[in-house]
TORKOL-4160 file (C-alpha; in steps of 0.2 Angstrom, whole numbers, padded with zeros to 4 digits, m for minus):
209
<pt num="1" X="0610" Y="0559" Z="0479"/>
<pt num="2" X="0601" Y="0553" Z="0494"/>
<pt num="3" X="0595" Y="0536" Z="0494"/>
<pt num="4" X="0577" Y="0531" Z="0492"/>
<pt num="5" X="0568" Y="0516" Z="0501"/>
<pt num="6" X="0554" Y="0511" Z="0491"/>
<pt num="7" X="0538" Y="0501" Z="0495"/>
<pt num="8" X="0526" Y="0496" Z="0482"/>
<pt num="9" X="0526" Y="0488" Z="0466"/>
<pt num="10" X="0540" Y="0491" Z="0452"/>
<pt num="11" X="0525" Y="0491" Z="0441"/>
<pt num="12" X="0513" Y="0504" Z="0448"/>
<pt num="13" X="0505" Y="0516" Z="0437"/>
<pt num="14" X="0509" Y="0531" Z="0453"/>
<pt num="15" X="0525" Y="0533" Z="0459"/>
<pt num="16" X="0526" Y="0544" Z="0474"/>
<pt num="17" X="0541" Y="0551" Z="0483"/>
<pt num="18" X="0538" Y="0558" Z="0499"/>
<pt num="19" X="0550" Y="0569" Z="0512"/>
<pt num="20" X="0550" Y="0569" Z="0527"/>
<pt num="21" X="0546" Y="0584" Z="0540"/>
<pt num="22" X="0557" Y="0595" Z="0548"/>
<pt num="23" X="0561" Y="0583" Z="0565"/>
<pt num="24" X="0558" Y="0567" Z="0559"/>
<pt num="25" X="0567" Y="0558" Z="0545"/>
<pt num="26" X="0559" Y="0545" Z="0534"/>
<pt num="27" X="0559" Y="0533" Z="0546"/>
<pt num="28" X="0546" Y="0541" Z="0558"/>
<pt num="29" X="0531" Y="0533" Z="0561"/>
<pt num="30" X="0518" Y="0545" Z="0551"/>
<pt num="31" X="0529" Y="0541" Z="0536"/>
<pt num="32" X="0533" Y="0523" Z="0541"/>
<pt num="33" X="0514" Y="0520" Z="0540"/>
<pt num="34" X="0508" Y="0530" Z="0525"/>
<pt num="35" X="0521" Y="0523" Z="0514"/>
<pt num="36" X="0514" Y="0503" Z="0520"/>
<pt num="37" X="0495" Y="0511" Z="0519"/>
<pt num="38" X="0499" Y="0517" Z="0501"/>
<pt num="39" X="0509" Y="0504" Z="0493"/>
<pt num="40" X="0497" Y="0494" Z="0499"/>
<pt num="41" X="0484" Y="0500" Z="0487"/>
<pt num="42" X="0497" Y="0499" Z="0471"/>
<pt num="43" X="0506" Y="0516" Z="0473"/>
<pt num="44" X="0524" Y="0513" Z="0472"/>
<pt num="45" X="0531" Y="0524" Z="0486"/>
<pt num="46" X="0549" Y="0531" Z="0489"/>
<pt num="47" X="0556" Y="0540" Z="0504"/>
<pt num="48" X="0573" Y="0546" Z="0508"/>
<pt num="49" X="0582" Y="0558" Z="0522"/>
<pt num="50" X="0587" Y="0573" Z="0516"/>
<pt num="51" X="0606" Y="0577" Z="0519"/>
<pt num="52" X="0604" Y="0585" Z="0536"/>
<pt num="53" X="0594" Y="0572" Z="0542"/>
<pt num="54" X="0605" Y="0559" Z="0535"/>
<pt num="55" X="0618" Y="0563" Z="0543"/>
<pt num="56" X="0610" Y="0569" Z="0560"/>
<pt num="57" X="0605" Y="0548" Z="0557"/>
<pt num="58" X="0625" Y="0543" Z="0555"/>
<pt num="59" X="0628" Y="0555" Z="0572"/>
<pt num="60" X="0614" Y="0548" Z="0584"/>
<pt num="61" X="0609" Y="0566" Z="0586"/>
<pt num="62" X="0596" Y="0581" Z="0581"/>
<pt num="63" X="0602" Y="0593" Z="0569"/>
<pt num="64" X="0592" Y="0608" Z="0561"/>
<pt num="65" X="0587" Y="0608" Z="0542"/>
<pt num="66" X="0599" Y="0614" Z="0529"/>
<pt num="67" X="0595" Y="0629" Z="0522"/>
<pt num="68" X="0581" Y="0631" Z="0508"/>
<pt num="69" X="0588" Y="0632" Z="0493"/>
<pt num="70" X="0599" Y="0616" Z="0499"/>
<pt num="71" X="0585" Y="0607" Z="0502"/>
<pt num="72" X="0577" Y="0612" Z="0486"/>
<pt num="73" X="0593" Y="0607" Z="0475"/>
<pt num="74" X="0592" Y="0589" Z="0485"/>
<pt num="75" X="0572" Y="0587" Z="0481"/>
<pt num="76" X="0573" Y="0592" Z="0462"/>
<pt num="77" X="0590" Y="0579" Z="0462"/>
<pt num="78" X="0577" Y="0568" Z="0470"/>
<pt num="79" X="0564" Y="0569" Z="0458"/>
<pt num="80" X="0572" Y="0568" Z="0442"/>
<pt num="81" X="0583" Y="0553" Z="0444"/>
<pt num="82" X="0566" Y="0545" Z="0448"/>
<pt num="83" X="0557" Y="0554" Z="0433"/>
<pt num="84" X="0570" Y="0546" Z="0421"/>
<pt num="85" X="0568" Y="0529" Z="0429"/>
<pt num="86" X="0549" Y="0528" Z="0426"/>
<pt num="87" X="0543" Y="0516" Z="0409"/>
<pt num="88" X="0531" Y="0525" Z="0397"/>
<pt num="89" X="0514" Y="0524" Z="0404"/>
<pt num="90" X="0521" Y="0529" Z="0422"/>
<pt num="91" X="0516" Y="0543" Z="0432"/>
<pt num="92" X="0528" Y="0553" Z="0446"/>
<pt num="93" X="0519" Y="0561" Z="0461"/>
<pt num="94" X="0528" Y="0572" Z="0474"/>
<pt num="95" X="0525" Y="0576" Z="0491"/>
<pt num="96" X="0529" Y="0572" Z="0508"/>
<pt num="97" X="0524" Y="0578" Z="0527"/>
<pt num="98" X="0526" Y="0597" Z="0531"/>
<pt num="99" X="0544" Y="0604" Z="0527"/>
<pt num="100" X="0546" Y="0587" Z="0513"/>
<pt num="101" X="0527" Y="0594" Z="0505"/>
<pt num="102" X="0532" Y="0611" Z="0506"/>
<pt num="103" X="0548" Y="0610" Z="0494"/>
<pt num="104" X="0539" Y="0597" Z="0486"/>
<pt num="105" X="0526" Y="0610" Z="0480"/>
<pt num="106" X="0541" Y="0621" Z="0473"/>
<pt num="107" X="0549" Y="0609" Z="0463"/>
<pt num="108" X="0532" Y="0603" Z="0451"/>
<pt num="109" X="0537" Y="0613" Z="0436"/>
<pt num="110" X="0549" Y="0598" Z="0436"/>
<pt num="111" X="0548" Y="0589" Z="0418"/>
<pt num="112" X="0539" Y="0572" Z="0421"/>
<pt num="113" X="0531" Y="0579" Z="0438"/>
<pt num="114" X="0511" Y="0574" Z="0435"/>
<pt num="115" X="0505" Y="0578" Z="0454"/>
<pt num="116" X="0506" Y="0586" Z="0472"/>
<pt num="117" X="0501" Y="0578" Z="0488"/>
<pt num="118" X="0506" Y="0589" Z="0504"/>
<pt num="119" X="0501" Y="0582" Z="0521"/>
<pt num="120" X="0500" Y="0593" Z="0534"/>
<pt num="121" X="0507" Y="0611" Z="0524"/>
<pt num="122" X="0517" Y="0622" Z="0534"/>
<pt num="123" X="0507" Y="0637" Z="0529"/>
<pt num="124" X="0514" Y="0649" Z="0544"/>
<pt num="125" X="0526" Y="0645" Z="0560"/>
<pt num="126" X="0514" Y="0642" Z="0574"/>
<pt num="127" X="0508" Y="0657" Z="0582"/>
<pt num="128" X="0514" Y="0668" Z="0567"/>
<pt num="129" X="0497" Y="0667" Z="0554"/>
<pt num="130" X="0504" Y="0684" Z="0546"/>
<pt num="131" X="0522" Y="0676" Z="0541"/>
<pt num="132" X="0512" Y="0665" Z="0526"/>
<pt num="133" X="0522" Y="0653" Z="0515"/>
<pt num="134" X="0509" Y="0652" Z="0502"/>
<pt num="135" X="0516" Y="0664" Z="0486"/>
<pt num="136" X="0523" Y="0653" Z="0476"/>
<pt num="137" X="0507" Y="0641" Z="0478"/>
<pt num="138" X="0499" Y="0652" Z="0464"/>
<pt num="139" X="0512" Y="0646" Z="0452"/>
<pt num="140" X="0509" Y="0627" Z="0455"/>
<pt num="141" X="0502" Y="0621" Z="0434"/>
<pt num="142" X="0499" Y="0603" Z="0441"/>
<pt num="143" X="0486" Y="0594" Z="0453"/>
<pt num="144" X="0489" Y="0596" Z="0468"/>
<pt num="145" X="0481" Y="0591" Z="0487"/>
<pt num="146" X="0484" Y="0597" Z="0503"/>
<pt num="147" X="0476" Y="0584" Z="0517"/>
<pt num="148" X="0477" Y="0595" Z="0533"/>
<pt num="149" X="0472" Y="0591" Z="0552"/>
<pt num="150" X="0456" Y="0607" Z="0556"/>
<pt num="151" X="0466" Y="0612" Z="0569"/>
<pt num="152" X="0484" Y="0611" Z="0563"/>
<pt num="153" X="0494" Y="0625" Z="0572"/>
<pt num="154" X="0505" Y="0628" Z="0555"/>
<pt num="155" X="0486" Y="0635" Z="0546"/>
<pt num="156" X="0471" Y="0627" Z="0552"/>
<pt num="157" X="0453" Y="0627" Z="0544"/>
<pt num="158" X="0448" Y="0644" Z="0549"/>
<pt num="159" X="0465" Y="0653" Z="0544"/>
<pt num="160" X="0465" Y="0643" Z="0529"/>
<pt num="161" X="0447" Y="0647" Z="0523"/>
<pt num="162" X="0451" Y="0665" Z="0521"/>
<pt num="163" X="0468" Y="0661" Z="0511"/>
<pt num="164" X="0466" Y="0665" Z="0493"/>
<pt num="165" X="0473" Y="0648" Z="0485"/>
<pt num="166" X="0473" Y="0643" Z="0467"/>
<pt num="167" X="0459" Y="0634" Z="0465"/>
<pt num="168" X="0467" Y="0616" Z="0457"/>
<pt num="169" X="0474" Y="0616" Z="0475"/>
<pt num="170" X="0459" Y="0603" Z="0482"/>
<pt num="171" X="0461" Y="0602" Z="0501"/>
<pt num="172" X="0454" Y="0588" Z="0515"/>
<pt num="173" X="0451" Y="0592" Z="0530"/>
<pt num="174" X="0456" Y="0578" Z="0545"/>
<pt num="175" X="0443" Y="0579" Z="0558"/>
<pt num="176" X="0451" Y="0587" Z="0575"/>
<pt num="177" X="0468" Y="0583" Z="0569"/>
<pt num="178" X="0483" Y="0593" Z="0574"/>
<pt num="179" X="0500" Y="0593" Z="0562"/>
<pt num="180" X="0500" Y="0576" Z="0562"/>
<pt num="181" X="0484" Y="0571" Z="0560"/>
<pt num="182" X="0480" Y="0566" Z="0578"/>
<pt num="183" X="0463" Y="0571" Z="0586"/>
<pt num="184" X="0461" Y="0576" Z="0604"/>
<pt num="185" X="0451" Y="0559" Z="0614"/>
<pt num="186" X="0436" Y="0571" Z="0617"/>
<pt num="187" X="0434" Y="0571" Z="0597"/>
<pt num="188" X="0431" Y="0550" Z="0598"/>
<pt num="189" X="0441" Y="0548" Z="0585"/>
<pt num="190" X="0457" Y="0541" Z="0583"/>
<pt num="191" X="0474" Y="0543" Z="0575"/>
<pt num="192" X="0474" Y="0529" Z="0564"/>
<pt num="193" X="0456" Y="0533" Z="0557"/>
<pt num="194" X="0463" Y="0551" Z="0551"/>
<pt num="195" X="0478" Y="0543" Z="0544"/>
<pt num="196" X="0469" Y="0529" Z="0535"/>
<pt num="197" X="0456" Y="0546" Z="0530"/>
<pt num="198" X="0471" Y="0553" Z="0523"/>
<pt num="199" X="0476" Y="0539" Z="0513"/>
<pt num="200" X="0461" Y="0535" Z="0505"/>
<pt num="201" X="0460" Y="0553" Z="0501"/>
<pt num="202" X="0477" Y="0552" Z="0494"/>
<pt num="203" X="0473" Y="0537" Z="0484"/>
<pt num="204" X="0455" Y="0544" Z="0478"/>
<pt num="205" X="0466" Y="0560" Z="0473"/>
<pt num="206" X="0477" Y="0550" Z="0463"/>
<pt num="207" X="0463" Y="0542" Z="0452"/>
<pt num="208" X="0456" Y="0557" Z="0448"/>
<pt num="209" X="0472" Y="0565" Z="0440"/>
C-alpha cells in the first residue's frame, strides 16, 4: 500500500487524504502548501504517491499515470486502511488536486468515507468541453466540494455553470485562477491569496458537514 505523510494532529476531528495530480506527486508545492495550511487549523492531513509516481520518484524520471482502475484500487486501498485507524468520534475526508480529487470522488460510497473535497476537477481534457468526466458525479451520497480557479482550462465557470451537477456538490470559485489556482497579474491578486481562499473554504466546508 503506498505510504502516507501526515501533517496535523493525531487527535483531529477531520482527517483528510489528499492525491496528488497527474504531473506532480505529493510533494509538489500546491500540495506541500495546502497540507501545512490545513493542518494548521487542526485537520489531520495525509498524502501519498500513487504507484506510478512513486516509482517515477525511485527513477529521477516522469512516468504517465497508471491506468484508472489501478489508480482506483490504490485510492480505495488508501482510504480504508485509514478509515479503520480512526477512534470513534473521528471523521475521514477525501480528496486531493485534479486526477487525486477525480478518483477520490469515485471511491466515497467507501464505508467510514464522511466528505469530498476536489481542488481544481478535471471535468474535460483542455480544449475537449464535449469529452465530460462528470457521470458518475450524480452517484456521490456524501458532502462534497469542488474549489475550482474561474478560468481553469479542465472546466471553467462558464462551461461549468451549464453542467447539470447534483446539487449537494457545493462549488467555490477562485478569482482568475487557472488549474492551479493561479490568477493572471492584471487580475491584482496573487497565488497565495487563492490558495489561502481555498483553504478557508476547505476548512469552512468541513464544519458545516
Amino acid at each position: 500500500m503506498p505510504s502516507l505523510q501526515w501533517n496535523g494532529p493525531r487527535s483531529a476531528e477531520w482527517t483528510l487524504v489528499l492525491a496528488h495530480g497527474a504531473g506532480a506527486g505529493m510533494d509538489s508545492p500546491f500540495m506541500r502548501y495546502m497540507a501545512d495550511a490545513i493542518s494548521q487549523q487542526g485537520v489531520r492531513v495525509g498524502r501519498f504517491n500513487f504507484p506510478y509516481m512513486e516509482r517515477a520518484v525511485e527513477e529521477g524520471r516522469r512516468r504517465p499515470p497508471d491506468a484508472m482502475k489501478k489508480l482506483l484500487v490504490a485510492w480505495e486501498e488508501v482510504a480504508r486502511n485509514v478509515a479503520r485507524s480512526l477512534k470513534e468520534g473521528q471523521r475521514l475526508a477525501i480528496g486531493g488536486k485534479s486526477m487525486g480529487g477525480r478518483i477520490a470522488s469515485m471511491s466515497t460510497q467507501l464505508e467510514g468515507v464522511g466528505a469530498l473535497i476536489c481542488l481544481g476537477y478535471p471535468f474535460h481534457p483542455p480544449g475537449k468541453p464535449e469529452k465530460l468526466r462528470t457521470d458518475h458525479l450524480a452517484d456521490i451520497k456524501v458532502p462534497a466540494v469542488i474549489i475550482q480557479g474561474e478560468r481553469d482550462t479542465f472546466g471553467n465557470k462558464e462551461e461549468v455553470k451549464k453542467m447539470h451537477l447534483a446539487r449537494r456538490i457545493k462549488k467555490v470559485w477562485l478569482p482568475d485562477g487557472d488549474h492551479s489556482f493561479k490568477p493572471r497579474k492584471l487580475s491584482g491578486r496573487t497565488l497565495e491569496q487563492n490558495l489561502d481562499l481555498a483553504v478557508e473554504k476547505l476548512l469552512a466546508f468541513l464544519s458545516a458537514c
